[in-house]
N, C-alpha and C positions, 0 to 999 in steps of 0.2 A: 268798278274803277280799277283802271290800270298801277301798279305799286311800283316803283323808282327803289334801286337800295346802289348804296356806291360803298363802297369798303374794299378791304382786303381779301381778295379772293383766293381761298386757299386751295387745291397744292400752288394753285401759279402762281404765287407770293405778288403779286402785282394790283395795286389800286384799279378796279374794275367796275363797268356802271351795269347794271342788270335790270330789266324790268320784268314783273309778273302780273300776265297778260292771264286772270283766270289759276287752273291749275298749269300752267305752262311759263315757260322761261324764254325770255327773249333778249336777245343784246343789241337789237333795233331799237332808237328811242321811240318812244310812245309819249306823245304830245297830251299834257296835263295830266299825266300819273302824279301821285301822291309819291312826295318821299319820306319812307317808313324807314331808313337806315341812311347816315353817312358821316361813317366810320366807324374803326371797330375790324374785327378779322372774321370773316363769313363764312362758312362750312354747309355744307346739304344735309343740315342734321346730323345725330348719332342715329346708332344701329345699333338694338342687341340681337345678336343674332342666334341666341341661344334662349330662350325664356318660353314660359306659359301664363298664359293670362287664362286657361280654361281650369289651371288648378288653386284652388285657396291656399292662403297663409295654414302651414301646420298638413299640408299634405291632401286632403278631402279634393275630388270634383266640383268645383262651381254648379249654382245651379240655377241660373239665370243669366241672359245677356247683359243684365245689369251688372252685375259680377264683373261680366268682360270687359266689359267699358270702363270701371272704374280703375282694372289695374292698366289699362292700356292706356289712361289718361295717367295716371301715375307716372308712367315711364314717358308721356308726351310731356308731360310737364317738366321732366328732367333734360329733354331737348334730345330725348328720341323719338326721331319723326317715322322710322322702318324698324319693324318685330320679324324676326324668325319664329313661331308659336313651333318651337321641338316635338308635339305632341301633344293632344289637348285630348281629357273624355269627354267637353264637353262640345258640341258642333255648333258653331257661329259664324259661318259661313254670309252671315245677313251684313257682319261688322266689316266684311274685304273695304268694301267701300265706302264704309261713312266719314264726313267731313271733316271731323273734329276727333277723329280718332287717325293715330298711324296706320301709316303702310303695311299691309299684313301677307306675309308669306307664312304658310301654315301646311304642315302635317296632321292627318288623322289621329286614331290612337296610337299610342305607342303597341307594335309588336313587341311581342313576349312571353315567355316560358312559361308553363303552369307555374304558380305558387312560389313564384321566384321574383317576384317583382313590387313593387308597391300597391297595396292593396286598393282594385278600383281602376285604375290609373289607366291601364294596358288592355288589351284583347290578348290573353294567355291562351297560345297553342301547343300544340305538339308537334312537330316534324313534317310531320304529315302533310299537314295545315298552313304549314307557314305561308308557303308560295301562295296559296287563294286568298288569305288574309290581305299578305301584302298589295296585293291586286285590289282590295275593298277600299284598305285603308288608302291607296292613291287616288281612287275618285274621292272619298271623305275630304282628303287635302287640297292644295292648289297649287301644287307641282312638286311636294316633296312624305315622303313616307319615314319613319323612326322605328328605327331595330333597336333593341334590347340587345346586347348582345354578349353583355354577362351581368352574373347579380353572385350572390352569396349563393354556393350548397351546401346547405347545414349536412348532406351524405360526406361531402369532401373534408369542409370544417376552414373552408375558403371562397374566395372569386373563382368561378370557371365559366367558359363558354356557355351560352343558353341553350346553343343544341350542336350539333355535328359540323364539323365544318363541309362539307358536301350541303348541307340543309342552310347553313349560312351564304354559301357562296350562291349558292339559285335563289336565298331571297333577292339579293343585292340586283344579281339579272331579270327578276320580276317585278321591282320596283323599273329598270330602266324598261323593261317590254311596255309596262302600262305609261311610259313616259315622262317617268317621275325621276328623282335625285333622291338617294338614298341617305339618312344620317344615322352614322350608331354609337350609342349611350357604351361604353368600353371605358372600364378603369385596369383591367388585366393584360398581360403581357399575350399572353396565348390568343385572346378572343381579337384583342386587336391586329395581330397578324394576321388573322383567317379574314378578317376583314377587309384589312389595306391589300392584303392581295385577290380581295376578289374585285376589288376596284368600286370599293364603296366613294359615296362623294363629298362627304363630311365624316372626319371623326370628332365626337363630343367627349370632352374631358381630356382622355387619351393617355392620362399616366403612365400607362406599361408601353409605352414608345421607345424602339431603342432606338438608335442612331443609323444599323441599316434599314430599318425600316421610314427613319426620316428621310432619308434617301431614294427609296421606292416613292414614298407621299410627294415629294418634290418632283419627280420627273413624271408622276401623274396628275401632279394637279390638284392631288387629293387636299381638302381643306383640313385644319386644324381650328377647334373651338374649345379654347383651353376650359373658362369658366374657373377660374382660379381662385372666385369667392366661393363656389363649391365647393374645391379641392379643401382650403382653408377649413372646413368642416369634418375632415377624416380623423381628427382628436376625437375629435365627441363621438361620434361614430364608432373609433375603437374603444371607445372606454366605455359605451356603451354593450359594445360582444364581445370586450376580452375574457367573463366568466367563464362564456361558452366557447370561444372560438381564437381562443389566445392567437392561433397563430394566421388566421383571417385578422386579427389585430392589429399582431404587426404587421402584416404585410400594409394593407393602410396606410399605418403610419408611414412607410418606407416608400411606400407610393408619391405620398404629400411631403415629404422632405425634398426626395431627387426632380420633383416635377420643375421645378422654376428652371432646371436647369434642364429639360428635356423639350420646353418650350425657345429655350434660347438656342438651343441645337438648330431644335425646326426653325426657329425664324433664320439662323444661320444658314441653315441647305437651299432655302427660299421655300420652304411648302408656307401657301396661302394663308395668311394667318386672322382670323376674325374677332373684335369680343362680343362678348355673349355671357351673359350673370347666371343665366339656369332660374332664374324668378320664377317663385309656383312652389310652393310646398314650404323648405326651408330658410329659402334666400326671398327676403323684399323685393320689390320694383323698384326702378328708379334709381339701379345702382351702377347703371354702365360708367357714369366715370369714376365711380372706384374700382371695377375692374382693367379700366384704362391704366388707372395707376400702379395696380400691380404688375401689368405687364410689360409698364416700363420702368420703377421700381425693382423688383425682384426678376422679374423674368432678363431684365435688360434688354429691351426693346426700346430702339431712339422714340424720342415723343412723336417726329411727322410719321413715323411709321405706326404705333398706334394711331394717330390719327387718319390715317388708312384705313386702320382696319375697324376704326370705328365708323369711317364716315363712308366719304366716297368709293373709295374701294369696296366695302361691303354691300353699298345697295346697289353698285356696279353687279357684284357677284349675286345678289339676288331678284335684279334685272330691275329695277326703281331708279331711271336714268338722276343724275345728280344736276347740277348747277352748270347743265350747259346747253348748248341751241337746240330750243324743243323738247328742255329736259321737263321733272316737274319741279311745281313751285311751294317745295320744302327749305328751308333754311333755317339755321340757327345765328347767333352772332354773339360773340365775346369781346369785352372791351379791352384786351390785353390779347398777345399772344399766346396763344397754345404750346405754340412749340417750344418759346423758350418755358415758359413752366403752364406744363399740363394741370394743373389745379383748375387752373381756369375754365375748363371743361364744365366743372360742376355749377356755374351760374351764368349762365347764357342769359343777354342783358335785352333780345329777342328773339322770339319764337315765330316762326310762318310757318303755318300748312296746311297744303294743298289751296296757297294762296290765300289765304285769311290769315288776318295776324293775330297772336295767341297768345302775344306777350311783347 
């Protein structure tokens, strides 16, 4: 049966009637749909565009589709209806399309250094190796691959680049040869420039961003996936290696203080700005709109603008047409405006997706 919703349609801020014909969105009326909404302010769902549903709580690989399902229903339950999965060890390729599970845009393993990365997590190469890897890891995915592209060297006694910049710059071209979109995990100032000038297509995290290089990201296009409930975690982090590595420490530290304000740079220059929680290992599901909140909290980003970059704009950028003719039939709904206070975010009053309703 045909489903009727009338509400506030957001960005067009305009009372709007919509019907969901199946997975599909129509603004032709359809004679005796059910109406499952009216009123309330409507949105095409949230997005984290940064998460893993293939790694557990505490860091390990999942090891069942069951697994995946449940966190992926954790974050649909929070009124994200489209996942970015950054890297997964485990392959679930089965879940793209099932009904009651979100939108899935996913990479394969994470690429990665030898013994420089999380243990499990990554396909650890050498130099050598990167370019074929990357080339694996783009069929494993479904249009996007994940570089490593710095981690600690206990030789240095800090962050550095994972390999060469030459071996960096031909991954990023070997991901676009096989057709894919590049994303790289970078909290260093060095590994991120070798990056953003090789014309990587997402940066993840991004801390060591300076201001010319926000400037390159803007006139390329390049995205920005802050994950600021990550960043938020760089205490623990250091005070777990400052016996060993004081000055890998502070640097951390000095990374997660100047960040709010290096995200407010980039939303300032216009580089594309997404959120995305990093869910999988140390962070929960289900947290996008508290990452919402910091980005417009601390980072100071207006609320419709997070709401961009949680909603339609993101599944725009991740090709999951939004709330409009012949888009799909995902929607969330809030009884109160977003924009004037984003809290609201966190209890969507209902849930559709892929035209079933789910709340």
């Amino acid at each position: 049966m045909a489903l009727h919703v009338r509400g506030v349609l957001l960005p067009d801020d305009e009372v709007r009637d919509l019907w969901l014909v199946g997975d599909r969105v129509t603004f032709e009326p359809v004679p005796g749909a059910e109406t499952i909404v009216d009123g309330g302010f409507v949105l095409p769902g949230l997005t984290d565009a940064h998460c893993h549903i293939g790694i557990a709580r505490g860091g390990a690989p999942i090891t069942s589709l069951d697994q995946a399902r449940e966190l992926a229903r954790t974050d649909r339950d929070a009124g994200v209806l489209a996942i970015r999965d950054a890297g997964s060890p485990y392959p679930y390729p089965e879940l793209d399309d099932e009904p009651e599970l979100p939108r899935l845009a996913r990479a394969g393993r994470h690429v990665a250094p030898p013994k420089r990365y999380l243990r499990d997590i990554g396909v650890e190469v050498g130099a050598a190796e990167v370019a074929a890897t990357v080339a694996a890891q783009a069929a494993a995915g479904n249009g996007w691959v994940k570089l490593v592209g710095d981690w600690i060297d206990r030789g240095v006694g800090d962050l550095a680049p994972a390999w060469d910049a030459d071996t960096m710059t031909a991954a990023v071209a070997a991901a676009h040869a096989a057709g894919v979109r590049a994303a790289v995990h970078t909290f260093s100032e060095s590994a991120v420039e070798i990056m953003v000038r090789a014309g990587v297509d997402s940066v993840e995290h991004g801390t060591g961003l300076s201001l010319d290089l926000v400037d390159l990201m803007a006139r390329q296009g390049t995205a920005l996936v802050p994950t600021m409930i990550n960043i938020a975690t760089f205490g623990h982090i250091a005070d777990q290696a400052r016996a060993k590595f004081p000055g890998y420490a502070d640097h951390m530290i000095a990374l997660r203080d100047r960040f709010p304000e290096v995200v407010r740079a980039a939303y300032e220059a216009g580089v594309p700005i997404y959120v995305g929680t990093d869910a999988g290992g140390g962070i929960d599901h289900g947290l996008a709109a508290e990452e919402m909140l910091l980005l417009h909290e601390r980072a100071g980003m207006p609320a419709e603008e997070v709401l961009a970059a949680a909603s339609w704009r993101a599944r725009e950028w991740l090709g999951f047409p939004g709330l409009v003719e012949g888009g799909l039939a995902d929607l969330t709904v809030y009884p109160e405006d977003p924009r004037r206070d984003l809290r609201v975010v966190r209890t969507p009053s209902r849930i559709v997706l892929r035209g079933r309703v789910l709340r």
